[in-house]
N, C-alpha and C positions, 0 to 999 in steps of 0.2 A: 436803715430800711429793712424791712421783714423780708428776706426773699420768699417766702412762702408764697407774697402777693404778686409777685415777678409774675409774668405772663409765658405758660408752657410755651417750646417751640414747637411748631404742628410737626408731627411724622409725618414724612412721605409716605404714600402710598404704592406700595410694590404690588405685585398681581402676577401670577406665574397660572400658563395654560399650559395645562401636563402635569403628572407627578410621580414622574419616572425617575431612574433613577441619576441621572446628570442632572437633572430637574434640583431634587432634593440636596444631591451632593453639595450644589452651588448653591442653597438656602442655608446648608449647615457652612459651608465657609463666610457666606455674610456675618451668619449670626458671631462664629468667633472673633469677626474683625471689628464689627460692630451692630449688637442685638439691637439696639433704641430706636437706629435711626429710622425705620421702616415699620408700619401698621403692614401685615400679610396677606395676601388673596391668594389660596392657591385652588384650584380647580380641575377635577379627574374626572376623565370619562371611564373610569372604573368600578366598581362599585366598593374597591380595597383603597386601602393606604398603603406607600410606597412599599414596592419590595424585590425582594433582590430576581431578576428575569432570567439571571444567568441558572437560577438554580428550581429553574421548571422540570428540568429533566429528571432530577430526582422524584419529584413531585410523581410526575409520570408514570415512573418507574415502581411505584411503591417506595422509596426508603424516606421521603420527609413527606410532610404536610404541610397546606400552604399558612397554617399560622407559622411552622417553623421558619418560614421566609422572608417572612415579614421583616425591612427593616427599622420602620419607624411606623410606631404604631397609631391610634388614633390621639391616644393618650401625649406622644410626643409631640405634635400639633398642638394639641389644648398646653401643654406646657412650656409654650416658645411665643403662646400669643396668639400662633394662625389660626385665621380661618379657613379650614379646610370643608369644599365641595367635592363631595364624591356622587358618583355617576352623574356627573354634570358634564358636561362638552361646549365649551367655547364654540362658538358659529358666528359671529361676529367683535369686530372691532371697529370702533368709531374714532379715528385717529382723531378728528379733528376735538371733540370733549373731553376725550382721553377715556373714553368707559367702553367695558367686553361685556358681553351677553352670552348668556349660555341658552343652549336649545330648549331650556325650560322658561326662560325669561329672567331667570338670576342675573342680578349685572352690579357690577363691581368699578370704580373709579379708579381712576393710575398715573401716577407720575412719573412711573416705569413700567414696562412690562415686560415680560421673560416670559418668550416662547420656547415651550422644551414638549414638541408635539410627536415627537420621536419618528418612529417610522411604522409603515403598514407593510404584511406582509405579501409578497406579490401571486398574487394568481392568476395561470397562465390562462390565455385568453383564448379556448378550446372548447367546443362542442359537450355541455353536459357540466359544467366547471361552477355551475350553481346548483348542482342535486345537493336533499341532503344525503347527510355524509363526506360530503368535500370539506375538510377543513384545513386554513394555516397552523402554524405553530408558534404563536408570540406573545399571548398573554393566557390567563389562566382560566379565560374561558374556553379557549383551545382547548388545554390540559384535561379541565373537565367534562368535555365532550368527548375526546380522546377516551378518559377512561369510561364512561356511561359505555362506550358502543364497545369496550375488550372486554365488558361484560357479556352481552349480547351478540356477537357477531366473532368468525372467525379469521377470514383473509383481509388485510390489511399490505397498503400500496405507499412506500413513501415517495415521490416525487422530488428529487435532488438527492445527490451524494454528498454536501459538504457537511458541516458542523454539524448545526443542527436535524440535516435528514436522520446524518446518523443516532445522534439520541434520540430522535423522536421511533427510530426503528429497535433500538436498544430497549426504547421503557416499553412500546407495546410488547418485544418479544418476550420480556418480562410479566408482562399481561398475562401469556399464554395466547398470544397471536403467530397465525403465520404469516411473515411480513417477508415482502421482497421490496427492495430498493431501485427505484427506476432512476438510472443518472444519464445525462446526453455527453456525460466525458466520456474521454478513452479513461480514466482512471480516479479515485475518489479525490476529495477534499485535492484540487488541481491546484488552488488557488497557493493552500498554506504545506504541501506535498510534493514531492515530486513523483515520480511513476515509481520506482523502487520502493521508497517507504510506503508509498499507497497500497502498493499490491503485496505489502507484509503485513498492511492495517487489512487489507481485506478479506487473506488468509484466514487471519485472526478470526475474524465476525465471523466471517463462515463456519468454523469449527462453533459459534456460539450459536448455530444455527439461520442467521439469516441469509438472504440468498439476493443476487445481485445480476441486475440487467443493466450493461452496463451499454453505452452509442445508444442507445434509446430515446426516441422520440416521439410524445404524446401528442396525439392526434384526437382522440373523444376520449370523453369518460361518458359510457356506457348504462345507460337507465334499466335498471329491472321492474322484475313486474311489482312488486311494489312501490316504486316510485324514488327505491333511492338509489345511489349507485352501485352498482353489480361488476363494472371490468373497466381497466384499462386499456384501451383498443390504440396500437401505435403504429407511426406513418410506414414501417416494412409489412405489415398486415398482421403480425402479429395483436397478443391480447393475454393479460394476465388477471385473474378475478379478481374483485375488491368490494370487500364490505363498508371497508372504509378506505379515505382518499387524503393521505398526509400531503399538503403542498411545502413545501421548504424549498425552494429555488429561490431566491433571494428576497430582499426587502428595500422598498422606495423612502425617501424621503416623505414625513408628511406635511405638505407644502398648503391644502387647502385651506386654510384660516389665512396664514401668510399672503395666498395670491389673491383672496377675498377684499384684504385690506389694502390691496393694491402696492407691496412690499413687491423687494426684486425679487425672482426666485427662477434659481437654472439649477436644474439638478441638484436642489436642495435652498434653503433659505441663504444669499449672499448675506455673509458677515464680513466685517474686516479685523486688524487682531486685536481690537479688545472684546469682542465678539456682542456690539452693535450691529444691525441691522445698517446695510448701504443704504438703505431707504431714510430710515427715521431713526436717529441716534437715540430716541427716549425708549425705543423699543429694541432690547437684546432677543437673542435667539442663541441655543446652545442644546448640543447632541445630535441625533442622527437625522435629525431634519434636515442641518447646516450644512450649508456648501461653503468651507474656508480654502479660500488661493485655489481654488480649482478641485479641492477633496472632501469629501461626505464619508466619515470616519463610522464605522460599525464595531469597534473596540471599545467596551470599556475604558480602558486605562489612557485614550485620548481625551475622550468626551472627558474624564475625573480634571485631567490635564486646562481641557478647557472651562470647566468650574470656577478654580484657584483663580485665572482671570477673570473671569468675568466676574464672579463676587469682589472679587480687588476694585472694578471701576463702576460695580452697583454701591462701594462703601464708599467711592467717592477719593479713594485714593489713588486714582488714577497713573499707577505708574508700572503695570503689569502691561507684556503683551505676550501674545501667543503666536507663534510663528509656526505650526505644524507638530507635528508628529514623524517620527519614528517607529514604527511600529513591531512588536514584537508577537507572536503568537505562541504561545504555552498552553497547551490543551491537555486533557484527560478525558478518552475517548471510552468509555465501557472499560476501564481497569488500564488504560492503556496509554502512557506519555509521550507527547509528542512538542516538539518545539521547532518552531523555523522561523526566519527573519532575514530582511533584506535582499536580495537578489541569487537563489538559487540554483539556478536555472542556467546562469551563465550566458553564453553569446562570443562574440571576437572580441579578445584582449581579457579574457577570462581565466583560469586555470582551476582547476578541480582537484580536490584532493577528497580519497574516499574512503570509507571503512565498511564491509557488511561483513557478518555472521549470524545466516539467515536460523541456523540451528537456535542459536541465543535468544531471535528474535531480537538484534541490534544492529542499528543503520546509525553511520554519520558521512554527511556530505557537505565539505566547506567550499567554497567560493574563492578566490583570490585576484583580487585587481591590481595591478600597481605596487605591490607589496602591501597591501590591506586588505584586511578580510571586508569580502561584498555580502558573503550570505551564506545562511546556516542552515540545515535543515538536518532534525535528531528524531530518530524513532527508538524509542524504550530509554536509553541512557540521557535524560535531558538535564544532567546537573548542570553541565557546562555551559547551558542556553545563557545563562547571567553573564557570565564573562564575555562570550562569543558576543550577545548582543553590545556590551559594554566595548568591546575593542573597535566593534564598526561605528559605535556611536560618537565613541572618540577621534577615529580615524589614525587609529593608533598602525604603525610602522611592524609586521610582525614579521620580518624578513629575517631578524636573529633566533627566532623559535620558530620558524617553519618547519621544523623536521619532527618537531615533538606536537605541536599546533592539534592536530587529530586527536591528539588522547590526554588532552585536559588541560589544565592548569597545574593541578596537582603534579604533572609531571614535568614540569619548566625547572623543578628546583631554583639552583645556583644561578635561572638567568631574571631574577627579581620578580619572577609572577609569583610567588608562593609557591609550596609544595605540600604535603604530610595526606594524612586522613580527612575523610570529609568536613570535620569541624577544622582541620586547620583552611583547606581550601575556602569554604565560607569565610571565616575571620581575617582572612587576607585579602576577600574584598573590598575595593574601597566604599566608603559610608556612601557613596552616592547608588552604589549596584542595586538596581530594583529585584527586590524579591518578588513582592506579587503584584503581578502587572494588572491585575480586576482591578486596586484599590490605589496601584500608585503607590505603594509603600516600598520605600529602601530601606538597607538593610543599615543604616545608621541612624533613621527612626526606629526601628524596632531593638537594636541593642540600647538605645542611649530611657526608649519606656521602661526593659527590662531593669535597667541601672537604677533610671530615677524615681520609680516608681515600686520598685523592689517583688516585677512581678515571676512568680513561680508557676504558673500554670500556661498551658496553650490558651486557656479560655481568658484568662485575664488579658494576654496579648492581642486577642482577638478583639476583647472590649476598646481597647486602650488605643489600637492602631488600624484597625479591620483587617489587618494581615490576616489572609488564611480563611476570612468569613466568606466568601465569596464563590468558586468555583471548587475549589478545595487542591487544586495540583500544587501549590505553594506550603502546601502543612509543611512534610518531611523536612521543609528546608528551614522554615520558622521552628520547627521544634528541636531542628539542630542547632543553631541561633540562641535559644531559649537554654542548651542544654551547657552549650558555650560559653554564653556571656553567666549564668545563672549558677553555674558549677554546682558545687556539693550542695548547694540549696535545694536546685534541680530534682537530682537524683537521691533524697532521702526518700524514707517510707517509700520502697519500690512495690511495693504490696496495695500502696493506692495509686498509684498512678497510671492511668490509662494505658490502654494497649497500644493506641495511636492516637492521631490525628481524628480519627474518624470515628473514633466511638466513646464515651466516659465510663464505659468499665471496665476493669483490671482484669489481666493476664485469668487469674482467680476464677476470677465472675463469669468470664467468656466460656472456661472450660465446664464447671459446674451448669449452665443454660442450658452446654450442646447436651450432658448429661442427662439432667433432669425432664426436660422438657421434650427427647427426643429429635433435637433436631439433625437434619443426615445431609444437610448441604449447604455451601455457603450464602448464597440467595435469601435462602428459609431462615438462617441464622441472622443475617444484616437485616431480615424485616423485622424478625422477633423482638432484635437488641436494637431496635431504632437506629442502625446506622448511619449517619451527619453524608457522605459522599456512596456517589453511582461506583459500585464496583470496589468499592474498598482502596486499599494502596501498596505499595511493595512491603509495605510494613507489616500490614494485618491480612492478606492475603496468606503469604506462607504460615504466619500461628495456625489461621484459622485451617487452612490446608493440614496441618500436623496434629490440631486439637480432634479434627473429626476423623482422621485418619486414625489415631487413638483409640478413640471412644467407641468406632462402628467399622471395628479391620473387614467383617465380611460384608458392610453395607455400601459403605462410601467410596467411591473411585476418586484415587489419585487422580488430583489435578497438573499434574508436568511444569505445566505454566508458572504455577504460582507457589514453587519450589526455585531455589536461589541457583545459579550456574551450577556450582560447583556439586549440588546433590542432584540436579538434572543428569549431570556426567559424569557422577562418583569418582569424582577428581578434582585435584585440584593445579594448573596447565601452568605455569611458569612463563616469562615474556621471555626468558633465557633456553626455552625449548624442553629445560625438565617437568617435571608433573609428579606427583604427588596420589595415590590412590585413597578415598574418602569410601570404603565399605559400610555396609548400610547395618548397623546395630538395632533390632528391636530393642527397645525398652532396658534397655541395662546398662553396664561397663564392663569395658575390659582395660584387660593391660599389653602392653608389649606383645608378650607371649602370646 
């Protein structure tokens, strides 16, 4: 018999509303388990193709552009099969036919469907909170509005101190905005901070120039005489001007397609763990729409979490489930690392263990319940957030390295945690230790790419695993990783190989720019050289610090900051109480003598 004339099996029909980025993640794990079985619908109220949200702030900021964000582009649609609608929006579901409609009348058929409708950002519901000039901070019509008016306009107002207030007040200040921060904490980012690191984070900013009102509560935004908003007026009677009006105080669930369809929906779309819909099993939902066991997940590295499922029992292999999260936080704040996880905060039957040197700019604060670490929170030194987070996750016993627990890994030696230099500490992780938490990736994926794939660059690992594409605080540790696993392959031809993580030209290249080009600050340098990350990294911060200090002795002011301890304090401090003196040599050598 010809199977030629065999009768095709019809594809299912899949249909995805959203295309964001858990949206797509969870299209790109189908398609590896299995491409054939599914004809695609996917459908964006955007006018873009999917791309990465985490890295608007750059965007913001001047140092990328939102083609550089782009994770999939229209062309990777067209080459997987999908059909992809852009600036279309889903407004209907007809469970009972199985077909969505979009606001323009497009409609599509389904023998699944995946909701990934993500979330809206929330605006406080205040006297004046529709003028223009009010905008959220979530998608890149934001951004672009953001920067049209830091052309135009001078004082700028962001509403919330977490994450996001903060970058969105970072890239205007960038702009050449005067922006002050309005937060109703007693202290910033409360959530993933505790009051000590916060108030060394806000230190920080302020020296960057931004300025911070902090128990503050908005009451009106303020109409000028031209019609858009002019001031922040708040409930002690005070008032602070504003040309523009950043909202960032959180983000809701987006529930209305979901409760249209008559789907359950409490504080986000009820799933259960293969991440179906309680309502209607032919209908998934996944990302920050989702309400799973009680929690609406606003991390990245969950929602990726919940992808893997849910493409596992859209392929019909039903044997994945997702039981929650863990959640860790690793951020890069305007130049600045922070990590926290689990329970810092403490309470009865807690114990604290602490470290500050506020000269340094370094905070560590650990937790201790029951002889297990409860929760972590690191300002500036966040190497050890991997492990930390790995021992809670474990519910590992740390009651024989208590006394060393504060100051790393590296320093357990002889009691089996590893010890040595940074690349030993890393290599001593176990293959399961998440390096970058955006993308979900550990670090025995990305050594075992490096191995089998025989790659030599950051950017190939980047292709191969998304390590590192993402927010960008994971480079330093994938390039040590890279440098590890990769050895003298690694580090030949040091004359081409990047200065970091964050930029693709050499040591060389960087110095000749600031030369040629004039340029006298590091800002003005990271726009010129297309900088990839907000703020650069511990890496290329001090070059860049030493190259223009060089080049321009009576122009450019030493940066403090972004000099290494030891030349901050022209010493070098001993844990044994001796010290070492590091005198400052222009330009030459000596000897002894």
């Amino acid at each position: 018999m010809d199977m030629s004339d065999m009768p095709k099996k019809r594809k299912l029909k899949l249909v995805m509303a959203g295309n964001g980025m858990a949206g797509v993640r969870t299209l790109e794990e189908l398609l590896k388990l299995d491409p054939e079985l599914y004809d695609i619908t996917v459908f964006g109220n955007e006018p873009h193709p999917n791309y990465n949200r985490i890295m608007l702030s750059p965007v913001l900021a001047g140092e990328q552009t939102i083609e550089q964000i782009i994770t999939h582009p229209v062309s990777w649609y067209a080459g997987h099969g999908i059909t992809l609608h852009t600036g279309k929006m889903v407004v209907k579901i007809d469970r009972t036919r199985r077909i969505v409609y979009a606001e323009d009348g497009t409609e599509a058929a389904y023998d699944r469907l995946l909701l990934a409708t993500g979330s809206n950002p929330f605006i406080l519901p205040v006297p004046g909170a529709d003028l223009p000039g009010v905008v959220g901070f979530r998608d890149i019509a934001d951004v672009d509005a953001m920067i049209v008016a830091s052309g135009q306009y001078k004082n700028a107002v962001v509403i919330g101190g977490g994450l996001l207030g903060l970058e969105a007040a970072n890239g205007l200040k960038l702009r050449g905005m005067n922006v002050s921060v309005v937060h109703i904490g007693p202290w910033l980012m409360e959530r993933q901070l505790d009051e000590p690191a916060a108030r060394l984070l806000q230190g920080n900013l302020e020296a960057k120039g931004l300025k911070f009102l902090l128990q503050k509560q908005t009451a009106e935004l303020v109409k000028g005489d031209s019609g858009r908003v002019s001031a922040v007026k708040f409930k002690d009677g005070g008032s602070v001007p504003a040309d523009l009006v950043v909202m960032a105080v959180g983000i809701r669930p987006n529930t209305a397609l979901a409760e249209s369809a008559g789907l359950h929906c409490e504080r986000g779309i009820r799933v259960n763990d293969t991440l179906q819909t309680v309502t209607d099993p032919r209908i998934y939902a996944i990302g920050e729409c989702v309400n799973h066991r009680g929690t609406a997940y606003g991390l990245v590295a969950p929602l990726f979490e919940q992808a893997k499922v849910c493409a596992n029992h859209l392929a019909q292999y039903g044997i994945a489930r997702y039981e929650g999260s863990m959640t860790s936080t690793k951020l890069k704040v305007t130049g600045i690392d922070l990590f926290s996880a689990g329970n810092f905060s403490g309470g009865e039957g807690f114990e604290e263990i602490m470290f500050q040197d506020a000269g340094r700019g370094a905070y560590k604060k650990l937790m201790l319940k029951d002889n297990k670490l409860a929760g972590a929170c690191l300002y500036g030194d966040t190497l050890d957030g991997a492990w930390y987070f790995e021992l809670m996750r474990d519910g590992t016993d740390v009651s024989g390295i208590r006394d060393k627990l504060l100051f790393g890994r590296h320093h357990i030696g002889d009691s089996g945690a590893g010890g040595g230099d940074e690349k030993t500490r890393l290599m001593s992780l176990p293959d399961k230790a998440e390096i970058c938490g955006c993308n979900g990736v550990c670090k025995g994926d990305i050594v075992k790419a490096i191995r089998d794939k025989k790659l030599f660059t950051l950017d190939e690992v980047r292709a191969h695993t998304k390590a590192s594409s993402s927010c960008g605080s994971c480079t330093g540790l994938v390039e040590t990783l890279l440098a590890a696993t990769a050895g003298g392959d690694y580090s030949t031809a040091p004359s081409k190989k990047p200065l970091c993580g964050c930029t693709e030209h050499t040591h060389d290249e960087v110095r000749v720019a600031i030369t040629q080009n004039s340029l006298k600050s590091m800002p003005e340098t990271m726009r010129f050289l297309d900088w990839k990350t907000p703020d650069g990294c511990n890496k290329c911060r001090p070059a860049l610090n030493y190259y223009l200090l060089c080049a321009w002795p009576g122009e450019y002011r030493d940066d403090a900051q972004s000099r290494y301890i030891n030349e901050r304090a022209h010493g070098n401090i001993q844990k044994d109480g001796t010290f070492s003196v590091v005198p400052r040599m222009w330009g030459g050598l000596t000897n002894p003598r």
